[in-house]
C-alpha positions in Angstrom: -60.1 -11.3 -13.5 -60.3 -8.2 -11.3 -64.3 -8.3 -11.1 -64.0 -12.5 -10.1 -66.1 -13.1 -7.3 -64.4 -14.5 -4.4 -66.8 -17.4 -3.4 -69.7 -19.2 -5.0 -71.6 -21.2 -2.9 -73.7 -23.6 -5.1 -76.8 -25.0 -3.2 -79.4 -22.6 -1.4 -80.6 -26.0 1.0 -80.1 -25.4 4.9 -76.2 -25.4 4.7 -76.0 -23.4 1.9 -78.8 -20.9 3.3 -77.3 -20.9 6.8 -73.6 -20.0 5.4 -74.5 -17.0 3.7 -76.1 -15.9 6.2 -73.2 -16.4 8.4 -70.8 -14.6 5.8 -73.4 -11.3 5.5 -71.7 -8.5 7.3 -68.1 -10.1 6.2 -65.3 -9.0 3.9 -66.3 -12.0 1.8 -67.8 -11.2 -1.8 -69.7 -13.9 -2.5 -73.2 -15.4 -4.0 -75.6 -17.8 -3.1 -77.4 -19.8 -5.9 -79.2 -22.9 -7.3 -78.0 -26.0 -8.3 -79.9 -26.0 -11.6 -78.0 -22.2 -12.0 -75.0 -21.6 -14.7 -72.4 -21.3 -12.3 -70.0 -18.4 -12.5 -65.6 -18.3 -12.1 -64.9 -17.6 -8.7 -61.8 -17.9 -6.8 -63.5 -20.8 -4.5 -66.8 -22.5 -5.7 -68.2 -24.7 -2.4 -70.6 -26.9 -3.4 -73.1 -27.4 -0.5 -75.6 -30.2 -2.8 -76.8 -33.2 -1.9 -73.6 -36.0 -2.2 -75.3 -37.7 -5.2 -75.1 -33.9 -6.8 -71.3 -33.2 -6.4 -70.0 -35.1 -9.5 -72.7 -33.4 -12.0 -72.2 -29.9 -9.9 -68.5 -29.8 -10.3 -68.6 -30.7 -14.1 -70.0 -27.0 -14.2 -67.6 -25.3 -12.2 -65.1 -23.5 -14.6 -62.0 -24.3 -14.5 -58.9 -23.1 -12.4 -60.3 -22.2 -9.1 -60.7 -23.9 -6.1 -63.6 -26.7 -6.0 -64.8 -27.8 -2.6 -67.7 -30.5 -1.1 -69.2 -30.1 1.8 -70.0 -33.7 2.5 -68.7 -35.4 5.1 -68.7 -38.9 3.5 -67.8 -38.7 -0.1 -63.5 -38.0 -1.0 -62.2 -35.3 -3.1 -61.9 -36.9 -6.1 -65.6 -36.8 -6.8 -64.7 -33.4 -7.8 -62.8 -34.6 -10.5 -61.4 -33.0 -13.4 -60.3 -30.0 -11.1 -57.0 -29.9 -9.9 -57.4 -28.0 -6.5 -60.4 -29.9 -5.1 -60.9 -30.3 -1.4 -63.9 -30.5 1.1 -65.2 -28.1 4.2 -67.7 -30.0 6.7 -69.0 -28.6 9.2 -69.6 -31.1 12.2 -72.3 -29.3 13.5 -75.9 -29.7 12.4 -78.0 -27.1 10.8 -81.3 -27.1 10.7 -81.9 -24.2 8.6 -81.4 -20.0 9.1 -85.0 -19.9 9.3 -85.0 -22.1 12.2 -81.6 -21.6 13.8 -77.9 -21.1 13.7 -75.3 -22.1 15.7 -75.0 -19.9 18.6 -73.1 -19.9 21.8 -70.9 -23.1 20.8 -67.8 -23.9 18.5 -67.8 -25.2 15.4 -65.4 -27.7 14.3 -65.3 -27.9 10.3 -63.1 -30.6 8.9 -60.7 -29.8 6.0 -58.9 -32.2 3.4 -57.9 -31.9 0.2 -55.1 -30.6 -2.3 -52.6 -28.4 0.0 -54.1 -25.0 -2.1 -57.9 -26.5 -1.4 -57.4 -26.9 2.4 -55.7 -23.4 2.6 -58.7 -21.8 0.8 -61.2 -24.4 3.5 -59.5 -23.1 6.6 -59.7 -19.2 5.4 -63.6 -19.6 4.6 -64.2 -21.9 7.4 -62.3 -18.8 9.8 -64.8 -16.5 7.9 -67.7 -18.4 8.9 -66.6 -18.6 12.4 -66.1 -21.9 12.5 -63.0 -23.5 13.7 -61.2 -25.7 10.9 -59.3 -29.1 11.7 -57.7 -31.5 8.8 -59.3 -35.1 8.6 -56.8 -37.2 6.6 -58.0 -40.4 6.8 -61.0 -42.7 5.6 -64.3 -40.2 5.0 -66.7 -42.7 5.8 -65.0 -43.6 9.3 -65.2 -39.7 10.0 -68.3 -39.6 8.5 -69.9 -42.6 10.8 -68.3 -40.8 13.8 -70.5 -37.5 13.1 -73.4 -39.3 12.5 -73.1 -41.5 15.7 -72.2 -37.9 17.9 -74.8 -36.1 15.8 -77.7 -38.0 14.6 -77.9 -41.2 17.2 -77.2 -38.6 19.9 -81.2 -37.1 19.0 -82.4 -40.9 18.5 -80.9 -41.9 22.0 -82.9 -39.2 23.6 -85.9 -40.0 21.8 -85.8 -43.7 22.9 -84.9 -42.4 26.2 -87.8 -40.0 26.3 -90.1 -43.0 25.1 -89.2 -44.6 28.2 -89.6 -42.2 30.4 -92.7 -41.8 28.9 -94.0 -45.6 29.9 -92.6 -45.0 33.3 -95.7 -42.3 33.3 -94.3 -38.8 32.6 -96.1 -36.8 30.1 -94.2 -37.8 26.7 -94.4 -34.3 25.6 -92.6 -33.5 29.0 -89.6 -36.0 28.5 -87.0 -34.5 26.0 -86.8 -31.4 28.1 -86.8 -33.4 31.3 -84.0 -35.4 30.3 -82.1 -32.9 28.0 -79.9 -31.4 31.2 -78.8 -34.5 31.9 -77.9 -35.7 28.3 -76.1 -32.2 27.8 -74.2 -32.4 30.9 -73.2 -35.2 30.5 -71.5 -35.0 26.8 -70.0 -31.8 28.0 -68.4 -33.5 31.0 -67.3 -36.2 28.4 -65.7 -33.5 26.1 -63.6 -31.7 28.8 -62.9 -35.0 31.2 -62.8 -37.3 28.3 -65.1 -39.8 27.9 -64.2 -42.8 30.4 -63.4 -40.5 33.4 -67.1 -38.8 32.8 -69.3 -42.1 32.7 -71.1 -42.3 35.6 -74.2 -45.0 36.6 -74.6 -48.7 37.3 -72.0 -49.5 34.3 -69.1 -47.3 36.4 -70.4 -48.3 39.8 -70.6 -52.3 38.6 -74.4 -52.4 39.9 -75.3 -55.6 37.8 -78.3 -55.7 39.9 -79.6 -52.1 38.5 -78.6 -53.2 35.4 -80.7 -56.3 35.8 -83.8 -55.0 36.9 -83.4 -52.5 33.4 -83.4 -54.7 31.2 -86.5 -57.2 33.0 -88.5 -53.8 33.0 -87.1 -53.3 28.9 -87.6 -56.7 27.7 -91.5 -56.6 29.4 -92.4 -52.3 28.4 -89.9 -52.1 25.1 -88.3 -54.8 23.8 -86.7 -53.2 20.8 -84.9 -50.4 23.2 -84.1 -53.2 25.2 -81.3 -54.5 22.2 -80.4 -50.8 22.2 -79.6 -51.0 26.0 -77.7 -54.2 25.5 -75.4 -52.8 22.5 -74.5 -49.7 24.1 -74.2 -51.5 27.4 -71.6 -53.5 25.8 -70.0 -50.3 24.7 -69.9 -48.8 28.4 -68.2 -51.7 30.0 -66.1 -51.7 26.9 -64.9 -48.1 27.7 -64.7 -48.6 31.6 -62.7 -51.5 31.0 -60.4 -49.1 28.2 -59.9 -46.3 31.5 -59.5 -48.7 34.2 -56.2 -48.0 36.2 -53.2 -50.1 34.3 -50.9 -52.4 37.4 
């Protein structure tokens, strides 16, 4: 079918908005429409719905093209009964083209899938800019690991901010106070690796720091005080992991 569009993307919500914006300008002939929509043959159909969508989405699709996801949790076979299914994901978060888009930064977007469906991934994921990698494995531990880099990473500054916030700096004031630090330090994990970047009484072995935190938590915040404790737990775990072997 000569006149076949080449891409379908079936979802206008921040992902799907954000992606079409990203392809404008491109070689890519594509379109950009509801969920509720018929949906037209295309070459690639990529359905960016909500995961409890996919199944009812894909019955739609016609047949004989590729059919991608772009969750992160659910498996290809949700996309079942086509043939050359497979999933693009970006790992990145996206709040909307409206708001932002990613800018200055890579963007890792994970591939799996029938051979034909990954092929088709990577080529629209190298359109998009992004930079594709194959996850072969269980989705939901992939999944868990974006959500812990992604999601907790904005709930660990927030509890962090709320802190600094009882220590008496305007709460307004405390994400951007303490966003250098936060940044600098996952970018020094990402090129060092993670157990030569930790730095702080966990790294130094300064029980008595650690000590006093958790008096001052268990009295101001007791809640973030079992945060503390958990990822405490974590840090000595991964100092103990890089420690010199004899």
């Amino acid at each position: 079918m000569a006149d076949e569009l080449e891409l379908i993307i079936v979802g206008p919500g921040r992902l799907g908005r954000s992606a079409a914006q990203l392809l404008q300008g491109t070689d890519v002939r594509f379109e950009l429409i509801a969920r509720n929509q018929a949906i037209p043959a295309a070459k690639i159909t990529w359905l960016t719905v909500p995961d409890g969508a996919i199944s009812d989405a894909s019955k739609r699709v016609p047949r004989g093209g590729v059919v991608l996801h772009a969750s992160g949790a659910c498996d290809v076979d949700v996309l079942h009964p086509h043939v050359r299914t497979g999933s693009l994901h970006p790992l990145m978060t996206f709040p909307g083209p409206e708001l932002a888009l990613p800018r200055d930064t890579e963007v890792p977007a994970a591939v799996a899938g029938h051979p034909e469906a990954v092929a088709a991934a990577t080529a629209l994921a190298e359109k998009l800019g992004f930079t594709p990698f194959e996850v072969s494995g269980d989705r939901a531990l992939y999944h868990a690991a974006a959500v812990m880099a992604g999601n907790f990473a904005t709930v660990l500054l927030g509890e962090a901010s709320r802190i600094l916030a009882k220590a008496g700096v305007p709460e307004a004031d405390a994400p951007r106070l303490l966003a250098p630090l936060a940044l600098t330090s996952i970018r020094n994990a990402a090129d060092l690796g993670p157990g030569p970047a930790l730095t702080g009484p966990v790294a130094r072995g300064d029980e008595g720091v650690i000590d006093a935190h958790l008096r001052a938590l268990q009295a101001g915040a007791p809640m973030t005080r079992e945060t503390y404790q958990a990822l405490l737990a974590a840090a000595r775990d991964l100092r103990k992991r890089n420690e010199p072997k004899e």
